[in-house]
PyMOL commands that place a pseudoatom at each C-alpha (Angstrom):
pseudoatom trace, name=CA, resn=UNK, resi=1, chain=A, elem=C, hetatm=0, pos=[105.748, 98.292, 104.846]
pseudoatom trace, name=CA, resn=UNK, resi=2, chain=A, elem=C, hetatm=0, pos=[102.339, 97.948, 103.928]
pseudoatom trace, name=CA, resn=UNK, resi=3, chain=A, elem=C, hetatm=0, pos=[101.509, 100.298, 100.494]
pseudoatom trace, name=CA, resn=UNK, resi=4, chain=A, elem=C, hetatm=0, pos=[98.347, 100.917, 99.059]
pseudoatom trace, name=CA, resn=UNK, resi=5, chain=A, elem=C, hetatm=0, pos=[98.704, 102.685, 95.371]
pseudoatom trace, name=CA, resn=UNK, resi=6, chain=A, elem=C, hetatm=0, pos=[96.034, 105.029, 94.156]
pseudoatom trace, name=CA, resn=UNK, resi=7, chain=A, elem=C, hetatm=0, pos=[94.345, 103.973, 90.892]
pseudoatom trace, name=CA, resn=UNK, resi=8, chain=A, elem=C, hetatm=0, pos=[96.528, 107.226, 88.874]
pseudoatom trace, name=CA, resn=UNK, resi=9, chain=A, elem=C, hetatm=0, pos=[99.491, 105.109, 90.060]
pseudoatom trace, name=CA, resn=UNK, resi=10, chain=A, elem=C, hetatm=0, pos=[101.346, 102.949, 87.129]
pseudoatom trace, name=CA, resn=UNK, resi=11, chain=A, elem=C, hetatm=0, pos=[100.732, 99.002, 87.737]
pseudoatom trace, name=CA, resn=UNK, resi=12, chain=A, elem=C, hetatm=0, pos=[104.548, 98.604, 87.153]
pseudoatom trace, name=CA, resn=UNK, resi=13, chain=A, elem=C, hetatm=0, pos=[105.417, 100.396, 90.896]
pseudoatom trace, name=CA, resn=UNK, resi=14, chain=A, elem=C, hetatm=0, pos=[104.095, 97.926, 92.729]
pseudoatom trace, name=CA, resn=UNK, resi=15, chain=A, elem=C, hetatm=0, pos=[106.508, 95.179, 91.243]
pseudoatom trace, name=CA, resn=UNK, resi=16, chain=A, elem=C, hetatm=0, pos=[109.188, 97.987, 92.135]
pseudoatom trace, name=CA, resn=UNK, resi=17, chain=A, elem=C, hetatm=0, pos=[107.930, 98.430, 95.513]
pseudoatom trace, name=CA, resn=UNK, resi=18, chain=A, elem=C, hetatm=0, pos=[107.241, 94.596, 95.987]
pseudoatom trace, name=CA, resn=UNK, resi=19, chain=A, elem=C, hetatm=0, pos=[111.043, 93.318, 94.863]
pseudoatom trace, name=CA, resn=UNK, resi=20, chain=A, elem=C, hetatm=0, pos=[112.286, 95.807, 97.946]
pseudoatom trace, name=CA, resn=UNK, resi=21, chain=A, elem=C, hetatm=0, pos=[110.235, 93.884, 100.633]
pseudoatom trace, name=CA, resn=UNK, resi=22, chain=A, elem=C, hetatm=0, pos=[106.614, 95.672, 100.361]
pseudoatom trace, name=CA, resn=UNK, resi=23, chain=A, elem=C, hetatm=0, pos=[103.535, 94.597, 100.892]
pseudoatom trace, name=CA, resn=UNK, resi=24, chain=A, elem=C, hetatm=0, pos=[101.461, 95.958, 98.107]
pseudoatom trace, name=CA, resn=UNK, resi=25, chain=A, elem=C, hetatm=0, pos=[97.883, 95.970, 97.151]
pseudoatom trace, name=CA, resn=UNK, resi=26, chain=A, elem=C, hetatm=0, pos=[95.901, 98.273, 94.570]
pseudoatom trace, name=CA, resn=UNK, resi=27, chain=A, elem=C, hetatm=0, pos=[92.485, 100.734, 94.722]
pseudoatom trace, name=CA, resn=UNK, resi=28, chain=A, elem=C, hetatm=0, pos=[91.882, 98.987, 91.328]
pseudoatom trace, name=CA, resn=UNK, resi=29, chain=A, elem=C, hetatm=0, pos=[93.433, 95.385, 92.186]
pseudoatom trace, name=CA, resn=UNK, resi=30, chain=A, elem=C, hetatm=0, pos=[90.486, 96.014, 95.217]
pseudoatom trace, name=CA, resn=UNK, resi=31, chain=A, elem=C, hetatm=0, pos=[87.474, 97.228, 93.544]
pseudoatom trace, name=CA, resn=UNK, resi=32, chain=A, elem=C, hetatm=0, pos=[87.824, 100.703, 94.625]
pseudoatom trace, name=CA, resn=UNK, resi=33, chain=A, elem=C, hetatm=0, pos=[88.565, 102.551, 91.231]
pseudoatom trace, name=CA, resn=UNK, resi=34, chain=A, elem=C, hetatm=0, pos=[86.533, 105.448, 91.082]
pseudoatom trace, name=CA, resn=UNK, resi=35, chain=A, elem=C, hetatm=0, pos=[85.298, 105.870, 94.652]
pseudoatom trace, name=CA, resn=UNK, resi=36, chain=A, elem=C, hetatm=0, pos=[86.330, 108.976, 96.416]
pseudoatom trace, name=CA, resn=UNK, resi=37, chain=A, elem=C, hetatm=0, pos=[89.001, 110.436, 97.950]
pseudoatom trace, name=CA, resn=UNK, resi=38, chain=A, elem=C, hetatm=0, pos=[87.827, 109.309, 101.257]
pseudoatom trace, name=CA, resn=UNK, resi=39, chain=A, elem=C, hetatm=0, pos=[86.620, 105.786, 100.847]
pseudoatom trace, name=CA, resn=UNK, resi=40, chain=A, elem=C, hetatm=0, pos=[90.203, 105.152, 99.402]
pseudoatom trace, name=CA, resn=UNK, resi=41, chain=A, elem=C, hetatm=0, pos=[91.604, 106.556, 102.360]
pseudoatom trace, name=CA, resn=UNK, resi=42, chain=A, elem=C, hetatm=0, pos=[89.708, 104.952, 104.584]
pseudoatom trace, name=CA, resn=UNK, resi=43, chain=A, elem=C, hetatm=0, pos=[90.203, 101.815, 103.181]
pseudoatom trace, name=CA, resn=UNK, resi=44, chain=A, elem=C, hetatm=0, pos=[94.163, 101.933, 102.635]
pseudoatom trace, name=CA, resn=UNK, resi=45, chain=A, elem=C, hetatm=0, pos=[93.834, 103.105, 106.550]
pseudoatom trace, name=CA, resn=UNK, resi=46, chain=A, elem=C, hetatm=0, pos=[91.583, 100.433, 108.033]
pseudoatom trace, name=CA, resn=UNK, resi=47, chain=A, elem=C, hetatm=0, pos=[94.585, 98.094, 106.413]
pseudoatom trace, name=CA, resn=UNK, resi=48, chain=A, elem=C, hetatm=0, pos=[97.311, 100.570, 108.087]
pseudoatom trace, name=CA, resn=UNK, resi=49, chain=A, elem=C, hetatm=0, pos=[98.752, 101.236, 104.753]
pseudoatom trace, name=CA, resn=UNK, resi=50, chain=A, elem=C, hetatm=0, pos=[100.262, 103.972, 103.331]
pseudoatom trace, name=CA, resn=UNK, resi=51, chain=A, elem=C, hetatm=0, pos=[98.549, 105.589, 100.673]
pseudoatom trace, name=CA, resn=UNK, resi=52, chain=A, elem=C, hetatm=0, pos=[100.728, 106.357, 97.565]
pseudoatom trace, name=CA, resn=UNK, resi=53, chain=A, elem=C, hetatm=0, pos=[99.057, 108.961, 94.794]
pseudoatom trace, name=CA, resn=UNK, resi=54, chain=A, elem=C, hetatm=0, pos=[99.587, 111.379, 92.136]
pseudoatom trace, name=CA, resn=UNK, resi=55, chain=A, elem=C, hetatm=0, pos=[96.149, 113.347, 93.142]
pseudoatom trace, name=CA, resn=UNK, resi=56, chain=A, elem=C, hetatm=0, pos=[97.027, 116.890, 94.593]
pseudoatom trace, name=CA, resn=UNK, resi=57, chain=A, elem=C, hetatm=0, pos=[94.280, 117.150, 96.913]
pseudoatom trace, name=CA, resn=UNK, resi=58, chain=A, elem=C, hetatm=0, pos=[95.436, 114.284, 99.132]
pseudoatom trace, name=CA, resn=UNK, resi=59, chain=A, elem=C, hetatm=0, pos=[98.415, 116.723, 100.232]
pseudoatom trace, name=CA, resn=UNK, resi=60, chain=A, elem=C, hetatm=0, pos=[95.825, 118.718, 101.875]
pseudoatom trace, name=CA, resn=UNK, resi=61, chain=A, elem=C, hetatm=0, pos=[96.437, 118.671, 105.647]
pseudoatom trace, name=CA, resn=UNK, resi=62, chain=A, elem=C, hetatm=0, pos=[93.072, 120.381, 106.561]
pseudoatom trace, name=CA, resn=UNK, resi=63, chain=A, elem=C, hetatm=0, pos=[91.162, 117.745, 104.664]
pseudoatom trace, name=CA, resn=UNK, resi=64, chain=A, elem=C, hetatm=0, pos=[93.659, 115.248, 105.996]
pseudoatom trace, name=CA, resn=UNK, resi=65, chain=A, elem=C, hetatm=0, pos=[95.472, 116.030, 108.813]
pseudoatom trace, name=CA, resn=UNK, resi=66, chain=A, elem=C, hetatm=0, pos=[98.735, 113.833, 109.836]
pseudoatom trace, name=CA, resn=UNK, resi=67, chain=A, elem=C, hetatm=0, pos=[97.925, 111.278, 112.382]
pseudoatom trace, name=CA, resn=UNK, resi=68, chain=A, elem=C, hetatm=0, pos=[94.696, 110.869, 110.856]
pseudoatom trace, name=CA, resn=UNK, resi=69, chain=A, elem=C, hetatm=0, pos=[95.596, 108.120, 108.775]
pseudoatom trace, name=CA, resn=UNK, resi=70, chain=A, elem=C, hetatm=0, pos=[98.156, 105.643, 107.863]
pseudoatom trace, name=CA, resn=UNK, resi=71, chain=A, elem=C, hetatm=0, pos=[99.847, 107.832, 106.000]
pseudoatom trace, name=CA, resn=UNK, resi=72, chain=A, elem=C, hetatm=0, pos=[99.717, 109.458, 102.186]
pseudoatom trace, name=CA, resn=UNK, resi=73, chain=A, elem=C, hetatm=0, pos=[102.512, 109.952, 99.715]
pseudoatom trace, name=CA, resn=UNK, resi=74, chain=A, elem=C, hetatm=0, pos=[101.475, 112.206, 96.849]
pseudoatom trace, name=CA, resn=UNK, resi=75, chain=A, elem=C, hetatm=0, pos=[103.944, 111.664, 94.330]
pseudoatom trace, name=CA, resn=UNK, resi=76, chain=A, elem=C, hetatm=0, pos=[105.049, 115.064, 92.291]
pseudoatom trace, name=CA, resn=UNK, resi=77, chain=A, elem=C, hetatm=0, pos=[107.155, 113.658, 89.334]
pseudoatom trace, name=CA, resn=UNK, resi=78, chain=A, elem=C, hetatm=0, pos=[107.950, 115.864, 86.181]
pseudoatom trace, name=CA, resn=UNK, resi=79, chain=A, elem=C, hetatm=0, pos=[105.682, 114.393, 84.167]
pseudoatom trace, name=CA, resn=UNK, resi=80, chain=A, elem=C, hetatm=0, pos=[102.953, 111.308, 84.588]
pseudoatom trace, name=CA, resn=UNK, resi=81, chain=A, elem=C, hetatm=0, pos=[104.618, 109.119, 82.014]
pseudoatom trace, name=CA, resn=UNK, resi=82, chain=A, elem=C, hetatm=0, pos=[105.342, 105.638, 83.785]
pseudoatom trace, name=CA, resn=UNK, resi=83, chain=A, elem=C, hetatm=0, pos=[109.064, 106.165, 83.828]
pseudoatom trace, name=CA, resn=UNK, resi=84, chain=A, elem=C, hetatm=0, pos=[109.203, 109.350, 85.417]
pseudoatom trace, name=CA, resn=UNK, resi=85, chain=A, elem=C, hetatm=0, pos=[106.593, 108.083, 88.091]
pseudoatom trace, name=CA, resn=UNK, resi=86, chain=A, elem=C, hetatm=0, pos=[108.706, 104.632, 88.562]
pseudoatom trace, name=CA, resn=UNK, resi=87, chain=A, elem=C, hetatm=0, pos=[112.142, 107.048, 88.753]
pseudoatom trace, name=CA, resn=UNK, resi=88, chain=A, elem=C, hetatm=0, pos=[110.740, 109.085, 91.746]
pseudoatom trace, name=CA, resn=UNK, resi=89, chain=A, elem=C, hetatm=0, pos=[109.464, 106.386, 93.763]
pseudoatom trace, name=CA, resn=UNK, resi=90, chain=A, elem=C, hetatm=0, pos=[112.541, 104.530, 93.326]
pseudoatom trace, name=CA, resn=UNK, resi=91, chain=A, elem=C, hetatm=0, pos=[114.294, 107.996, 94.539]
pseudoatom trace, name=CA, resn=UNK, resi=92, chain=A, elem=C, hetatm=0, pos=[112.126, 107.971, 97.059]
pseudoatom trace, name=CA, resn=UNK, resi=93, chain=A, elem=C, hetatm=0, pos=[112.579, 104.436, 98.134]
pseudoatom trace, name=CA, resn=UNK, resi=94, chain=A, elem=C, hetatm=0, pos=[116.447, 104.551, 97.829]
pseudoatom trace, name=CA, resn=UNK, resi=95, chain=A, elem=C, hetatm=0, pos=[116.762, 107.613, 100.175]
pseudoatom trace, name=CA, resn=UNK, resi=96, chain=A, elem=C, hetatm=0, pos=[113.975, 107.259, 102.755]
pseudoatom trace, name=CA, resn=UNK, resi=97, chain=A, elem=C, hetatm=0, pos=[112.572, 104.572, 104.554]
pseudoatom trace, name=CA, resn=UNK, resi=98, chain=A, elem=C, hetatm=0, pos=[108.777, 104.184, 104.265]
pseudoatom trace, name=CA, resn=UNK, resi=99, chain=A, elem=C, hetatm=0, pos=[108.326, 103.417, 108.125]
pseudoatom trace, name=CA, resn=UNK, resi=100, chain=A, elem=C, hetatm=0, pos=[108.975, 106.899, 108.768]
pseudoatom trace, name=CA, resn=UNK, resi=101, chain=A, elem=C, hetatm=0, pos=[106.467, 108.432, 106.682]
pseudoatom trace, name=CA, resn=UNK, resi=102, chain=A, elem=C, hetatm=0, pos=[103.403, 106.968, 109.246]
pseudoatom trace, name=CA, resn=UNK, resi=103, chain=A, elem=C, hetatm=0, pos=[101.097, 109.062, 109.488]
pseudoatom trace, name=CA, resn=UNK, resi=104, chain=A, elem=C, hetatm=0, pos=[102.462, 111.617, 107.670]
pseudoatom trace, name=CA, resn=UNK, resi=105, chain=A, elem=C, hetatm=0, pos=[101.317, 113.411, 104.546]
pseudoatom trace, name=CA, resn=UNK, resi=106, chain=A, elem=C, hetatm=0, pos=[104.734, 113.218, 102.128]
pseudoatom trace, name=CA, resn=UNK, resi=107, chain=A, elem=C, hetatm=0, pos=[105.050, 115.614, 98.894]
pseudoatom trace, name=CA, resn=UNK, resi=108, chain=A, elem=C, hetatm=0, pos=[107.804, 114.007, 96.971]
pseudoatom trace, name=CA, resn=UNK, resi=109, chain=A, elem=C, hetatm=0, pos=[109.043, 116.598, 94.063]
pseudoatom trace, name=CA, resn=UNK, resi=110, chain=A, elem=C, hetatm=0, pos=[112.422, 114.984, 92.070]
pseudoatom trace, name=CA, resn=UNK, resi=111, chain=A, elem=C, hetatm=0, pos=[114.588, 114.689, 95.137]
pseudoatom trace, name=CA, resn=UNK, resi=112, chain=A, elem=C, hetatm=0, pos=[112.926, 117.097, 97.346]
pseudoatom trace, name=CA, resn=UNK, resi=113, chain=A, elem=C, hetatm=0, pos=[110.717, 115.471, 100.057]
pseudoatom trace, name=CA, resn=UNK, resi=114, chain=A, elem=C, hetatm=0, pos=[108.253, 117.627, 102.683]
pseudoatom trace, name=CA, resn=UNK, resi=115, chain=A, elem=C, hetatm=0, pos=[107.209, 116.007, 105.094]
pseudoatom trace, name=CA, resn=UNK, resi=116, chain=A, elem=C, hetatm=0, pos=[104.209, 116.732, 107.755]
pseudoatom trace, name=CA, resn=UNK, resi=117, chain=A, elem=C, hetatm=0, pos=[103.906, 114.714, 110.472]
pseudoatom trace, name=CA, resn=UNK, resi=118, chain=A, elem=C, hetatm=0, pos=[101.575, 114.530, 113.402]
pseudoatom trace, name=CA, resn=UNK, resi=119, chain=A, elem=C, hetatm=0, pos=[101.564, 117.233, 115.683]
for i in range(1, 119): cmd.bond("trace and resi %d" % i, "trace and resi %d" % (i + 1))
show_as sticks, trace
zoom trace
């Protein structure tokens, strides 16, 4: 699967991701730190990636409706300390395969996963 992690995610999860079979790239490994919501979307899109983020507002399904996009997983981990982030997306990873999530917009809480797909 082809991953594109938000600049809030730690550096470490893409190792993680990339020692299961990933293909991972970075907003900051691409120049796109600090840009907007959009233009990172748009750019992990226009690479059919999925989009994998702490920030809240990409869960928004007016601003970003499923099947608008590659797909967006905002991770919701206890805290935002790099081994509670790395602990959920290896949850996350061990129980679901990526493929699925598409075009979807993914809330990931602990073990709990909601998932909105395309209508």
């Amino acid at each position: 699967m082809k991953i594109k992690l938000d600049e809030n995610i730690p550096v470490s999860t893409s190792q993680v991701l990339m020692e299961i079979g990933h293909d991972v790239e970075t907003v900051i490994g691409e120049g796109l730190a600090g840009h907007d919501d959009p233009t990172v979307l748009a750019a992990a899109s226009a690479e059919e990636r999925l989009l994998v983020t702490l920030d809240r507002g990409f869960g928004d399904v007016r601003a970003y409706p499923p099947g608008s996009h590659g797909g967006i997983v905002v991770l919701r981990p206890d805290s935002q300390a790099v081994s509670s982030v790395l602990s959920t997306v290896s949850s996350l990873t061990t129980h679901h395969d990526l493929e699925q999530f598409r075009g979807c917009i993914v809330i990931v809480r602990g073990h709990l996963v909601r998932v909105r797909r395309p209508s």
